[in-house]
C-alpha positions as CSV (number, residue, x, y, z in Angstrom):
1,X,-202.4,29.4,-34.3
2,X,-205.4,31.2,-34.8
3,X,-203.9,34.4,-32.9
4,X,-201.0,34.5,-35.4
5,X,-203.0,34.7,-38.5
6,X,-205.4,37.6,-36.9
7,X,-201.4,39.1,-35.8
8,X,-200.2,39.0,-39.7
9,X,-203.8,40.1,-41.5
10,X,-203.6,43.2,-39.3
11,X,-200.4,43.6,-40.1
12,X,-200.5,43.1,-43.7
13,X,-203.7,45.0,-44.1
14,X,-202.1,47.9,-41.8
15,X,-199.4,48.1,-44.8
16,X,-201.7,47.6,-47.7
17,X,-203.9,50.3,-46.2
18,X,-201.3,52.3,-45.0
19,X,-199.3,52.5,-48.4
20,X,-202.4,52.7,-50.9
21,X,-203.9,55.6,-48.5
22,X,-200.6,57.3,-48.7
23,X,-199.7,57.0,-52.3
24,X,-203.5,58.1,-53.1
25,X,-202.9,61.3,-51.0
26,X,-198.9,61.7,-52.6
27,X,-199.6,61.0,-56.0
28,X,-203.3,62.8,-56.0
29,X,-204.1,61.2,-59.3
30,X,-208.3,60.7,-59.8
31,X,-207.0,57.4,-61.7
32,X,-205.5,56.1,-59.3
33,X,-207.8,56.3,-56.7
34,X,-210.1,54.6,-58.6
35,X,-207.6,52.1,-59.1
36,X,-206.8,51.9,-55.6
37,X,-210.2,51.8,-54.1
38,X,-211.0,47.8,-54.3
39,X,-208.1,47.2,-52.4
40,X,-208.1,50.2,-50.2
41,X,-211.7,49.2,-49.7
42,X,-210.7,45.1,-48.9
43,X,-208.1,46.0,-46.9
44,X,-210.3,48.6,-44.7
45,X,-212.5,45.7,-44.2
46,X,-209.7,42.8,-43.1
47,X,-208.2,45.5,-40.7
48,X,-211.5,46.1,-39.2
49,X,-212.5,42.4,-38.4
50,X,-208.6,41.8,-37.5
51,X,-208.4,44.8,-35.0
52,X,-211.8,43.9,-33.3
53,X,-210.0,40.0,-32.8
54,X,-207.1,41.8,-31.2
55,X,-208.7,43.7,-29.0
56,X,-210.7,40.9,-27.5
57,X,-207.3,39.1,-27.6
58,X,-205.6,41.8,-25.7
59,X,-208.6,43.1,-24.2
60,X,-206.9,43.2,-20.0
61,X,-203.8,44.6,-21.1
62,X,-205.9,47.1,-23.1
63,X,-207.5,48.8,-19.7
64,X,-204.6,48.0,-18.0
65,X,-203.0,50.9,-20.5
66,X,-206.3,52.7,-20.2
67,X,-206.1,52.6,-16.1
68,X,-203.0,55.3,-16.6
69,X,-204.1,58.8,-16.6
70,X,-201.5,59.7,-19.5
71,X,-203.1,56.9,-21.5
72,X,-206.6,57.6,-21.0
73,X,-206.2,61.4,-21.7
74,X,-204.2,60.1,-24.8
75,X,-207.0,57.8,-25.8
76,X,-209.5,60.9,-25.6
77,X,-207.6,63.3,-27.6
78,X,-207.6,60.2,-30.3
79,X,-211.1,60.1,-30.0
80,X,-212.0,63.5,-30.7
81,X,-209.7,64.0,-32.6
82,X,-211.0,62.0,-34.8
83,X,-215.0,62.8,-33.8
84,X,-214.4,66.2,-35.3
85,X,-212.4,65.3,-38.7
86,X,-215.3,62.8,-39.5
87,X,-217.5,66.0,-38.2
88,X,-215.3,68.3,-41.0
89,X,-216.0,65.8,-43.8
90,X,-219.5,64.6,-43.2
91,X,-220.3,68.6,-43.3
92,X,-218.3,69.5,-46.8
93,X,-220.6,70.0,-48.9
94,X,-220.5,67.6,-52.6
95,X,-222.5,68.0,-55.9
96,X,-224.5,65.0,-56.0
97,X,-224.8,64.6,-59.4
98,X,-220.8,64.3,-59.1
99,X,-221.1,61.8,-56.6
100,X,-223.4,59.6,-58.7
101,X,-220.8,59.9,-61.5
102,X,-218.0,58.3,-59.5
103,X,-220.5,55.6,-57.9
104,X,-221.2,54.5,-61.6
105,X,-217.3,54.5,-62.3
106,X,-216.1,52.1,-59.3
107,X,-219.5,49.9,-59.5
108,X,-218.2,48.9,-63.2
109,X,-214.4,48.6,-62.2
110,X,-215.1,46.3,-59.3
111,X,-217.3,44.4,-61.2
């Protein structure tokens, strides 16, 4: 029972996540990211914790995948692919009086 509530939180946080990332990105509205965020943020956070269930639920048929060289040179492209877009972003640089703005916006909407 347990397996099928992890199963549907991923999948409903996959979605919510999904659509709110993809709308923010579509509609590029400032508002509505701030809008967005809590849930964005909530959702980030259940698809995290639901993900690391499933891969200890799935964990053998996970390097059984991984034990393919097509899958394991799939899985490393992922990786650094990734790596180096969190490398791009981390390395932009931002006016920090801008940032402290928008941290003083979405600390009073979420409260």
């Amino acid at each position: 029972m347990f397996r099928q509530f992890v199963s549907l939180t991923l999948l409903v946080s996959l979605v919510a996540l999904s659509s709110s990332g993809i709308l923010m990105i579509v509609l590029g509205s400032f508002e509505f990211q701030l809008q967005m965020h809590p849930v964005h943020k909530i959702f980030g956070v259940l698809l995290t914790l639901s993900g690391a269930y499933h891969l200890y639920y799935n964990f053998s048929a996970i390097r059984k995948y991984l034990s393919k060289r097509k899958m394991m040179l799939f899985a490393m492209v992922m990786t650094f692919l990734m790596i180096t877009l969190y490398a791009v972003g981390m390395a932009k640089p931002i006016d920090k009086e801008k940032v402290q703005q928008i941290e003083k916006i979405l600390s009073t909407m979420e409260s």
